[in-house]
ZAVEXVO-199177 format. One line per field, with one value per residue (C-alpha): residue number from 1; residue in one letter; x, y, z. Coordinates in pm, 1 decimal, always signed. Layout:
N
k <- c(NUM_...) .
r <- c(A_...) .
X <- c(X_...) .
Y <- c(Y_...) .
Z <- c(Z_...) .
This chain:
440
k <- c(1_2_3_4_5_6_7_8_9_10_11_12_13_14_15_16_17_18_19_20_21_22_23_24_25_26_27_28_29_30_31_32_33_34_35_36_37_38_39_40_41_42_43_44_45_46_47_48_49_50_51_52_53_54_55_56_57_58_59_60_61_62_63_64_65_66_67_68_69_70_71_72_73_74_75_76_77_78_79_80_81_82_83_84_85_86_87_88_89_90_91_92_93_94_95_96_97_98_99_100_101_102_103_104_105_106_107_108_109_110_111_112_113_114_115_116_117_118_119_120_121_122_123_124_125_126_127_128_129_130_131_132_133_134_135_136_137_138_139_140_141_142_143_144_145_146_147_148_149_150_151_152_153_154_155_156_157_158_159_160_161_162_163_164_165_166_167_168_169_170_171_172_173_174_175_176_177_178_179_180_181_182_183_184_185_186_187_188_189_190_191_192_193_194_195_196_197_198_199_200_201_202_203_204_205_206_207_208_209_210_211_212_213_214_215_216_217_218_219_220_221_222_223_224_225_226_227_228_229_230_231_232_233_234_235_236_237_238_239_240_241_242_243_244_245_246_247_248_249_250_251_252_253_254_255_256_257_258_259_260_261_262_263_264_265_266_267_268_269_270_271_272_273_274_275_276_277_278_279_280_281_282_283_284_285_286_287_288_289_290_291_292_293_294_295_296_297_298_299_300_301_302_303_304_305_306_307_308_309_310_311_312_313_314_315_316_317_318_319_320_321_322_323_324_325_326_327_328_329_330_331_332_333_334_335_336_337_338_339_340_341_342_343_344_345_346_347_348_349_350_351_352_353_354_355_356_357_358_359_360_361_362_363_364_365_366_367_368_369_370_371_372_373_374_375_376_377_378_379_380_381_382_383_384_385_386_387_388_389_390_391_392_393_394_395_396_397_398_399_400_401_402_403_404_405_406_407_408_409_410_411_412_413_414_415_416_417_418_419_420_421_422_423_424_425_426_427_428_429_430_431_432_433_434_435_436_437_438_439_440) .
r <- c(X_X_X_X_X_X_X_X_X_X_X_X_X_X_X_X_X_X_X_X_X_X_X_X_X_X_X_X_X_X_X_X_X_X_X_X_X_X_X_X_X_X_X_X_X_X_X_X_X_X_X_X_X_X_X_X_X_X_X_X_X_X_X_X_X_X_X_X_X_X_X_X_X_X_X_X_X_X_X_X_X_X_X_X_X_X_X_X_X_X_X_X_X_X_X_X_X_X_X_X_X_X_X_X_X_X_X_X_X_X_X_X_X_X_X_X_X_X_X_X_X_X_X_X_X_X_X_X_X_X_X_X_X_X_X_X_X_X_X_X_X_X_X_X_X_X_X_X_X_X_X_X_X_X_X_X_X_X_X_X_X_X_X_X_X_X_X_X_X_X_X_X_X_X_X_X_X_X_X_X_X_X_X_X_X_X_X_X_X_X_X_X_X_X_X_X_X_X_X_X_X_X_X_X_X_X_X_X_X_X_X_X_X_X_X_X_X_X_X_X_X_X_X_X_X_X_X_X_X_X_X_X_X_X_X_X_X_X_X_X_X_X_X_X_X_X_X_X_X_X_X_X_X_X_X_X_X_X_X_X_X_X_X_X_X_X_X_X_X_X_X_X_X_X_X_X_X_X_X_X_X_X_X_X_X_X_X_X_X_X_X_X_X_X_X_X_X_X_X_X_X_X_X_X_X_X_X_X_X_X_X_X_X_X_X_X_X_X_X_X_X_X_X_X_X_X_X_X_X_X_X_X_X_X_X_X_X_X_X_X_X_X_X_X_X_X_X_X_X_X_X_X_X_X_X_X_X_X_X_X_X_X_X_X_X_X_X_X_X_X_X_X_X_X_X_X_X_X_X_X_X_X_X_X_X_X_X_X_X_X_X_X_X_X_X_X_X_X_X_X_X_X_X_X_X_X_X_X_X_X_X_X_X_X_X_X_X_X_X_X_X_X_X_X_X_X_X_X_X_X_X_X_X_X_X_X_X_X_X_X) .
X <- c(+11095.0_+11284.0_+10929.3_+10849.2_+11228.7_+11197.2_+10879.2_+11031.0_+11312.0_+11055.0_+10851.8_+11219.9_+11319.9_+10951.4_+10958.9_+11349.1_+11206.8_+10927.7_+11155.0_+11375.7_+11141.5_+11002.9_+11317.7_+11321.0_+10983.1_+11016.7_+11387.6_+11179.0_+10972.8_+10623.4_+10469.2_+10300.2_+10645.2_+10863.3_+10564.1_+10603.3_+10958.6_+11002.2_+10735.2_+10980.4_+11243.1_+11183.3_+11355.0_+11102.2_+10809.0_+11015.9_+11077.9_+10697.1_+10586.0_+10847.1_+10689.8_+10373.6_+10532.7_+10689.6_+10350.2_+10188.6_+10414.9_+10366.0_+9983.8_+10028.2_+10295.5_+10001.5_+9773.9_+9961.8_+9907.4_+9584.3_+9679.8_+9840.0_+10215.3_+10446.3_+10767.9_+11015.1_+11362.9_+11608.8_+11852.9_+12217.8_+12276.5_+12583.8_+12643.7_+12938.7_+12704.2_+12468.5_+12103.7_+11754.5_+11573.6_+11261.3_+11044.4_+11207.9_+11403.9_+11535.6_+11626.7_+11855.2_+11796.3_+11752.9_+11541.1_+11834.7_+11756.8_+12030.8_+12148.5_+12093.1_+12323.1_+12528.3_+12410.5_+12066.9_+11863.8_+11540.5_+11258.8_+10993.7_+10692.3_+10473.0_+10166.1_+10032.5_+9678.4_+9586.4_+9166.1_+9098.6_+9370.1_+9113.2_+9062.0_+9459.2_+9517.8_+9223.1_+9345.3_+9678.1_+9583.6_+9355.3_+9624.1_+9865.4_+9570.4_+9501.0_+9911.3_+9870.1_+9640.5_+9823.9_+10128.4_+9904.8_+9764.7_+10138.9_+10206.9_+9931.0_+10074.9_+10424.6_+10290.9_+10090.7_+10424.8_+10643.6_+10377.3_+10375.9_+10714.8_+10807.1_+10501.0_+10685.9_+11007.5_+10897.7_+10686.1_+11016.0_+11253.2_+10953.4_+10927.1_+11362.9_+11348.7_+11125.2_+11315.3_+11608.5_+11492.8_+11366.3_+11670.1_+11798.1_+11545.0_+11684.3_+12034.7_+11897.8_+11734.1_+12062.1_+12253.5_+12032.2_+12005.2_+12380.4_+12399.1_+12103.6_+12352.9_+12700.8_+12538.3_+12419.5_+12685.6_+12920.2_+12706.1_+12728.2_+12322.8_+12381.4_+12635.5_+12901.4_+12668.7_+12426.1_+12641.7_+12825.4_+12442.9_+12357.8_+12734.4_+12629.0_+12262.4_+12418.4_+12687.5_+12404.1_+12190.7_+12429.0_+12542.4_+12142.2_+12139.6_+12423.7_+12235.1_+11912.1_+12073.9_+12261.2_+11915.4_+11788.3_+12063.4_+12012.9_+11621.7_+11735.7_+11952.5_+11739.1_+11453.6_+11735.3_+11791.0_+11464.3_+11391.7_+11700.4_+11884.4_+12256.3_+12260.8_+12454.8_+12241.3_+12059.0_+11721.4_+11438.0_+11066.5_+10774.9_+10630.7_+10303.7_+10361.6_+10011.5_+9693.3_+9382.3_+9096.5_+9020.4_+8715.7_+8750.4_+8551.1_+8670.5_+8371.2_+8422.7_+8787.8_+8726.5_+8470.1_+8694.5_+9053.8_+8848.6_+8658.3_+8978.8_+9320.3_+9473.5_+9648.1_+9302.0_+9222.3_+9552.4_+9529.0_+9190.9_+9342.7_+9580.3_+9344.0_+9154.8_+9510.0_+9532.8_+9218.7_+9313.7_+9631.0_+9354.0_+9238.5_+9516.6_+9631.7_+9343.8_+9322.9_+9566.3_+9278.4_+9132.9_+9246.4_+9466.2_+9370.9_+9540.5_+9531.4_+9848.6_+9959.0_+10309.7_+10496.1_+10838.5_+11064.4_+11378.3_+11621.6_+11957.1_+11999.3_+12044.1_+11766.0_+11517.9_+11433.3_+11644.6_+11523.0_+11521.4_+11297.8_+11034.5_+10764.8_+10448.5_+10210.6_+10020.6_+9693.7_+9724.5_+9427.1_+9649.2_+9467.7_+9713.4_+9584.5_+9755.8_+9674.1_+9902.2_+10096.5_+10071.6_+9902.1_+10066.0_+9834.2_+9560.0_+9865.1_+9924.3_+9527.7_+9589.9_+9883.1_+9707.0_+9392.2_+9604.3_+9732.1_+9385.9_+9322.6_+9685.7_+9570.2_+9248.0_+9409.7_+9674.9_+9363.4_+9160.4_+9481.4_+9549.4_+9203.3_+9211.3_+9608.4_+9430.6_+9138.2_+9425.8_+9629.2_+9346.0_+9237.5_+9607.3_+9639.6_+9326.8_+9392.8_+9756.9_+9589.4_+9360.3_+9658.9_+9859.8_+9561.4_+9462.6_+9832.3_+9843.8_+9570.5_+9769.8_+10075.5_+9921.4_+9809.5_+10141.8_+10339.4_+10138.2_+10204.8_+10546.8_+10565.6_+10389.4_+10615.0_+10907.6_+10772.4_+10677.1_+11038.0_+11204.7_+11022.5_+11078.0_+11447.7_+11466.3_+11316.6_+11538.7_+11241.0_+11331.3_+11687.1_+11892.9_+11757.0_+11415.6_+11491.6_+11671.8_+11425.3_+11146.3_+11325.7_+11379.9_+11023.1_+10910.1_+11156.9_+11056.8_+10677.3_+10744.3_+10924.9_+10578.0_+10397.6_+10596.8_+10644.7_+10264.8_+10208.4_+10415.4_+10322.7_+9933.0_+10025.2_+10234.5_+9942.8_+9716.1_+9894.5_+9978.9_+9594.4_+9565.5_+9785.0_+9560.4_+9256.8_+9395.1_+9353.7_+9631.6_+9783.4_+9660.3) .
Y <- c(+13943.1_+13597.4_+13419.6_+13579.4_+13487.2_+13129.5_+13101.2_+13215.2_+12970.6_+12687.5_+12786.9_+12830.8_+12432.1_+12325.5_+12523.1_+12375.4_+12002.0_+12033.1_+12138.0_+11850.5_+11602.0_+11720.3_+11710.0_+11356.7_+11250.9_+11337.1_+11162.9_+10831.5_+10680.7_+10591.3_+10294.9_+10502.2_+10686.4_+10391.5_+10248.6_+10558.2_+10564.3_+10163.1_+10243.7_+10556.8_+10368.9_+9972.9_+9828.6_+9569.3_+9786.8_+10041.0_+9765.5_+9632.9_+10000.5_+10046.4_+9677.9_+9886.5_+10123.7_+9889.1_+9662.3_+10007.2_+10024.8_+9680.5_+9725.7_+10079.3_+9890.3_+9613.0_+9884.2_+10036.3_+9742.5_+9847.2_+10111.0_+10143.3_+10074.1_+10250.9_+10133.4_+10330.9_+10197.5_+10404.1_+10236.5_+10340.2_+10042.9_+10082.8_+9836.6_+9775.6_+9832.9_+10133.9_+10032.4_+10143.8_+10314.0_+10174.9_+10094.7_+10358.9_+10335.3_+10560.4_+10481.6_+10608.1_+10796.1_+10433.2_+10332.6_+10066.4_+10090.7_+10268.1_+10227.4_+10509.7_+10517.0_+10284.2_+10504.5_+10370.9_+10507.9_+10392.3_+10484.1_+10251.3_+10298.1_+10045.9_+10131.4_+9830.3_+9765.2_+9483.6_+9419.6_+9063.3_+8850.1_+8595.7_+8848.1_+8792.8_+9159.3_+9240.0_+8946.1_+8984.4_+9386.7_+9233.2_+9043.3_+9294.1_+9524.9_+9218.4_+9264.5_+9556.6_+9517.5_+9242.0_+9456.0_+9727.2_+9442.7_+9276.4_+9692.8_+9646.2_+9284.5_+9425.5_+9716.9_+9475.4_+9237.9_+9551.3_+9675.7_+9407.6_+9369.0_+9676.9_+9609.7_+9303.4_+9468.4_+9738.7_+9529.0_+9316.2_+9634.4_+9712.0_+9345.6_+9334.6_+9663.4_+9500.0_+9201.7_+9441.1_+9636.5_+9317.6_+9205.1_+9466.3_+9484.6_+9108.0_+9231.1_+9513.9_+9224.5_+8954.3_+9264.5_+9376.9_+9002.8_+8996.0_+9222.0_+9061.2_+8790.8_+8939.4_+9111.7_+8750.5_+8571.0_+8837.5_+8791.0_+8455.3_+8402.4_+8204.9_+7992.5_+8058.8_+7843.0_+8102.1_+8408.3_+8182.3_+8128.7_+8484.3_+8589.4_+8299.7_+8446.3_+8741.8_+8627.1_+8459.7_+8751.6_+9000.2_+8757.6_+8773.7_+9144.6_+9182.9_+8924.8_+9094.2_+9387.3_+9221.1_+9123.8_+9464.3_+9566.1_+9308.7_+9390.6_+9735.4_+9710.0_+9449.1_+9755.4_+9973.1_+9743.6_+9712.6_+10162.4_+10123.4_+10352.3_+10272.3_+9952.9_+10128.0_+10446.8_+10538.6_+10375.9_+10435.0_+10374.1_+10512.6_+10258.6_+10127.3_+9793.8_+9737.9_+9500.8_+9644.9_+9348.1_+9275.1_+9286.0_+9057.0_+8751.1_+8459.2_+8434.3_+8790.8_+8782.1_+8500.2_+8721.9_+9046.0_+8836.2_+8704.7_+8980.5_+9238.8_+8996.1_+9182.2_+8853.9_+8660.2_+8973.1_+8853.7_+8511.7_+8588.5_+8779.2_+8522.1_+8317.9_+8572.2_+8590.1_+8235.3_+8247.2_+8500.0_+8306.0_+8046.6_+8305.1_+8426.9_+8013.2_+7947.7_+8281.4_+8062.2_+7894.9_+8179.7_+8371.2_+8702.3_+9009.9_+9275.8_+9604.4_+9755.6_+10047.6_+10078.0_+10368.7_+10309.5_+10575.9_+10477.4_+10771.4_+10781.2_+11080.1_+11133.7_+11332.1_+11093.5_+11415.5_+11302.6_+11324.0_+10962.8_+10807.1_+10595.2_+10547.1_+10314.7_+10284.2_+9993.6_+9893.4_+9527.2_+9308.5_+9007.0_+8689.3_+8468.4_+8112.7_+7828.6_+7497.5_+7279.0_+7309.0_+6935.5_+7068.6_+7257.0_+7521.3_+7257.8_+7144.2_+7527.5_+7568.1_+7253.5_+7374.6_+7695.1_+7537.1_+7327.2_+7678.3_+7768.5_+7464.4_+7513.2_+7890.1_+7806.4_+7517.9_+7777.7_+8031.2_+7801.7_+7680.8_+7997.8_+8092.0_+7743.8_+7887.9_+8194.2_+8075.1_+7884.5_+8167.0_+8388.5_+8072.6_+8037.4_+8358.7_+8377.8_+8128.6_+8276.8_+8576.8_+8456.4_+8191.9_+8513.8_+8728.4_+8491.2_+8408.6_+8780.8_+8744.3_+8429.5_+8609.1_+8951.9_+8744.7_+8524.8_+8819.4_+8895.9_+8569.2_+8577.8_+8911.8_+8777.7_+8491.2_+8680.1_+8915.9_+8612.2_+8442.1_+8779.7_+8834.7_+8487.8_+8505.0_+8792.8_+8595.7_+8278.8_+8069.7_+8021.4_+7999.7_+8203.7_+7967.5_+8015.2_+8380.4_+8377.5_+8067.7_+8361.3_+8630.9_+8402.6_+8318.0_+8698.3_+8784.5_+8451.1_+8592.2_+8969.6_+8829.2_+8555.2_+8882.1_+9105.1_+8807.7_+8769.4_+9091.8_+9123.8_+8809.1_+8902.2_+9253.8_+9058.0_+8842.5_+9119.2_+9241.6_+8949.4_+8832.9_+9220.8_+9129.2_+8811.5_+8950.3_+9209.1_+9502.0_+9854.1_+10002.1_+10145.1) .
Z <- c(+14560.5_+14665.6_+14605.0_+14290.7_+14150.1_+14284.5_+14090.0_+13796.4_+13795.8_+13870.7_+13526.0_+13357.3_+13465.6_+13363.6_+12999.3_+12965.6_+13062.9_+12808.8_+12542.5_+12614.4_+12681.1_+12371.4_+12179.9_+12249.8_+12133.3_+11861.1_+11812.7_+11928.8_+11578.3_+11659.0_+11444.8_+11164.9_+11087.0_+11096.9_+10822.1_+10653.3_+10640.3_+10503.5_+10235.9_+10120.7_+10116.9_+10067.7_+9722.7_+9683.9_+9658.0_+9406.6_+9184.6_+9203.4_+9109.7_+8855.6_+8707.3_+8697.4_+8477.6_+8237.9_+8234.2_+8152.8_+7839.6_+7734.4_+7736.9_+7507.1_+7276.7_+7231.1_+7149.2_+6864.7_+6673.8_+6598.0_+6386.7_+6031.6_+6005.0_+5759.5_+5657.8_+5433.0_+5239.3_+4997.6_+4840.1_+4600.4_+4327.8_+4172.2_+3845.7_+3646.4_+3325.1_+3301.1_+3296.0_+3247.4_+3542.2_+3590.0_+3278.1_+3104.8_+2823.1_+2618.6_+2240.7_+1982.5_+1662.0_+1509.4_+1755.1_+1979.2_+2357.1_+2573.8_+2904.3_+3080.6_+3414.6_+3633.7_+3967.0_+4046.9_+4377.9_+4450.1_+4764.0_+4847.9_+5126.3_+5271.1_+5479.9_+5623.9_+5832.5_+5947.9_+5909.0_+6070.5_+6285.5_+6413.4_+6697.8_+6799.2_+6847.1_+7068.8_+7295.1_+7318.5_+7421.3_+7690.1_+7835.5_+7850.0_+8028.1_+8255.1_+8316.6_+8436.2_+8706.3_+8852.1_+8892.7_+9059.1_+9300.9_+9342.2_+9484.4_+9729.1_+9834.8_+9847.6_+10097.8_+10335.3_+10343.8_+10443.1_+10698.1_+10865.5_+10872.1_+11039.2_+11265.4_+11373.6_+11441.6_+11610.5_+11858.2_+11897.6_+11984.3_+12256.6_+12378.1_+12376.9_+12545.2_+12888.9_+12862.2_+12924.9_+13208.2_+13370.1_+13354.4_+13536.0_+13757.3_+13849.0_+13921.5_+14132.9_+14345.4_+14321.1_+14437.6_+14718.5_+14818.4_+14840.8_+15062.0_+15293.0_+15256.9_+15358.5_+15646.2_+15761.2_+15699.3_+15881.2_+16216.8_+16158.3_+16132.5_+15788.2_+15610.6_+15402.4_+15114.8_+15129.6_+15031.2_+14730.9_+14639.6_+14609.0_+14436.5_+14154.9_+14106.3_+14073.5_+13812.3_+13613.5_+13620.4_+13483.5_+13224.2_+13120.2_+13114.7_+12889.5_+12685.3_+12655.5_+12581.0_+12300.8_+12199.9_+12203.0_+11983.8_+11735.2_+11709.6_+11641.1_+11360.6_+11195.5_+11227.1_+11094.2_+10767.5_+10748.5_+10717.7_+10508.4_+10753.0_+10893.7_+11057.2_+11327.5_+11375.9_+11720.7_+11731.8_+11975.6_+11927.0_+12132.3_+12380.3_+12216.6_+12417.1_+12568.5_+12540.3_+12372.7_+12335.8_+12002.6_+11864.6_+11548.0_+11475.3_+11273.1_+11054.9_+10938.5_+10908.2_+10681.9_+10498.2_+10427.2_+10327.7_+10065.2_+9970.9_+10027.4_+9913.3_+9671.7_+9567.8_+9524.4_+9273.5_+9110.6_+9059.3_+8938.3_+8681.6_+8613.9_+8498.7_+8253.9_+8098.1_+8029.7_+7874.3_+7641.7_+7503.8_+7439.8_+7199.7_+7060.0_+6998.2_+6802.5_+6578.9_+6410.1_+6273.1_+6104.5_+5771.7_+5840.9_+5610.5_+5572.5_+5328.4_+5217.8_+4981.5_+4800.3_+4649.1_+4492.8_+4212.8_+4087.8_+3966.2_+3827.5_+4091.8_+4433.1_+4440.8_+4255.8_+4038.8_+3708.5_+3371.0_+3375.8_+3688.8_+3720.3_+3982.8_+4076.3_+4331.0_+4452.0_+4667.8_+4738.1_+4993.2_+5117.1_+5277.6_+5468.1_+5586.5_+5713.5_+5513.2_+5687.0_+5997.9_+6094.6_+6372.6_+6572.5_+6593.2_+6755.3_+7002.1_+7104.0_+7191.5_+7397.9_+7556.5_+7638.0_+7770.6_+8017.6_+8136.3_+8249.1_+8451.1_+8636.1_+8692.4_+8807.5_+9008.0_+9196.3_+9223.4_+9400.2_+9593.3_+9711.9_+9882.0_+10074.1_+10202.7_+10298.4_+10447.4_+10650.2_+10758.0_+10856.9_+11116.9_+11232.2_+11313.3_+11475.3_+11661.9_+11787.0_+11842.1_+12090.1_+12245.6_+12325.4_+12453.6_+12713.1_+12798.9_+12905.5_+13206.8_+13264.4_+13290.2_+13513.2_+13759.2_+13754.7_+13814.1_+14080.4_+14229.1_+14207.9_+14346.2_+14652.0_+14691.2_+14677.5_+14977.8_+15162.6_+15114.2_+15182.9_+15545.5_+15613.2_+15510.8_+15804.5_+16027.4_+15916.5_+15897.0_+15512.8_+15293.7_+15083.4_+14786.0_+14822.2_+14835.8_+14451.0_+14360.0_+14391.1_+14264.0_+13910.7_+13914.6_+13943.6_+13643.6_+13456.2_+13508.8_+13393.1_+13061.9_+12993.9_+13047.2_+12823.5_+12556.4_+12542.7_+12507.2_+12216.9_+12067.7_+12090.8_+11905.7_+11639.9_+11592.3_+11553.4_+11352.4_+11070.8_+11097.0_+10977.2_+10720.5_+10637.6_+10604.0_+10356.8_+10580.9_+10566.7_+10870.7_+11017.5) .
């Protein structure tokens, strides 16, 4: 009965740690819900969508002016004298013209469509379309900036976070050295120098904990500002911190930012709207024609239903041409022209900055991943030295400094090892960002 009830309390403590522990992974953000999160939330990228939206509208408002436009006006004319209405006029017995009200109200309509602009319209709707498409690919550039953003901060709370607990791994060893120390010093084995050593070390040490833990706090509200949460809230992140060999190749990193950029597609665009103010400069060389109808009624009532009113209608075909404009419409072209080659000039700009950044980043990426079996087998180095200076510090064969000379080095080695890592996932992840590429 005992057993059976000991049992039971063992499954109870298990089923109570699992709920806790699982209670608390799911307080700690992994990567792809902090990314989540700063998408939700990020300013930037609402107002590049919103620009969307508003681009959207500019390209319908270019649209409408395609189509027939109609314009209406009434009017109250009020004169000191009555007069006729209109072409009518209305006559006496003898045959004298009368006046036939001071009140005069009069409605006139205008429908208006344009038939030939010298192609004007079609290009200024292309380059509002063109707008649009470029605020679409600004979204996708606004995304890959924030994503790698939070995939920088969240690798920096990680790397802040071992820099911590090495830290305090390093007071752990000043402290137990200290006492190695005292103990010597009481027997007198050692000198007084020795334990003043060890007290410093110490000192020092736990003045660089409470400095990589300032550190740590820093990186966390920065990540905070950066989900647009309080900048004092509780942070932690699931430990991701670790080195998985990458498998990308320059040549074909090369190959997909250019093929994938979203800001190439952009500037690529940019151009094709340059191109189309080119066309809309030089419709100014071509007749405009346009077909219009008019209705107008005058009335001496409110109502334009009097006995006296008048009313016309008219179908007019209107050619517009420019004869002279001392030539300003040749200087806009030229104007417009130059536009192109400064578009194609940033296009072709850009690519060469890419082509750059992909390479750097490459290159960084690489730089950190071998400075990680650099720093593995430096921390197992230093943990050697420090056992060797230890057992010799029993035996008196070495001192007190080489003792905290080796237990620096070991720390100094776990933070290379730590940085690197961090530093070859932060490269990872901005030559991601290079080459175009989501996360994940």
């Amino acid at each position: 009965m005992r057993k059976n009830w000991t049992v039971g309390l063992i499954l109870l403590v298990i089923f109570a740690g699992g709920t806790a522990w699982g209670q608390a992974s799911k307080e700690a953000l992994t990567l792809e819900e902090s990314i989540k999160i700063a998408l939700e939330k990020n300013l930037r990228l609402h107002a590049a969508r919103e620009e969307v939206v508003g681009s959207e509208y500019r390209r319908k408002g270019a649209k409408t002016d395609f189509f027939p436009r109609w314009t209406g006006q009434y009017s109250y004319t009020r004169y000191n004298d009555p007069v006729n209405v209109g072409s009518v006029q209305v006559t006496d017995p003898s045959g004298r013209v009368l006046s036939t009200s001071r009140d005069i109200y009069d409605l006139t309509t205008t429908v208006s469509q344009p038939l030939f602009t010298g192609g004007s319209l079609l290009s200024n709707y292309r380059l509002k379309k063109y707008g649009v498409t470029i605020s679409k690919a600004d979204v996708e550039t606004v995304k890959m900036d924030i994503i790698v953003q939070v995939r920088e901060g969240y690798f920096n709370i990680l790397r802040a976070e071992k820099i911590v607990d090495v830290a305090k791994q390093a007071v752990t060893q000043f402290e137990a050295q200290l006492e190695v120390a005292k103990a010597f010093f009481e027997v007198g084995i050692t000198p007084k120098n020795d334990l003043l050593q060890s007290e410093v070390r110490l000192a020092n040490a736990r003045q660089a904990l409470v400095s990589a833990e300032n550190d740590l706090a820093l990186a966390k509200s920065s990540f905070n500002i950066l989900l647009r949460r309080d900048i004092n809230d509780s942070l932690s992140v699931v430990d991701i911190l670790k080195y998985k060999p990458s498998v990308l190749r320059l040549e074909e990193s090369l190959e997909e930012a250019l093929r994938q950029r979203p800001e190439i597609k952009s500037a690529g665009l940019k151009v094709s709207q340059a191109k189309e103010d080119v066309k809309i400069a030089k419709s100014g060389f071509f007749p405009a024609l346009n077909l219009a109808g008019n209705y107008n009624r005058f009335s001496e009532e409110l109502g334009l239903n009097g006995d006296y009113t008048s009313e016309r209608w008219t179908i007019q075909a209107l050619v517009t041409i420019t004869l002279g404009d001392w030539g300003k419409t040749g200087y806009k072209v030229g104007e417009n022209k130059v536009k192109v080659t400064q578009a194609e000039d940033s296009r072709v700009q850009l690519i060469e900055g890419i082509i750059l950044e992909v390479k750097q980043d490459y290159l960084n990426m690489l730089t950190a991943e071998r400075n990680i079996g650099v720093a593995e087998k430096s921390i197992e180095q230093a943990e050697e030295n420090l056992r060797m200076n230890e057992e010799r510090y029993r035996y008196q064969v070495a001192t007190a400094t080489d003792v905290l000379d080796a237990v620096v080095l070991l720390a100094q080695a776990r933070v290379n090892y730590y940085s690197a890592l961090s530093d070859f996932n932060i490269a990872r992840a901005r030559l991601e960002r290079a080459m175009g590429r989501m996360y994940p």
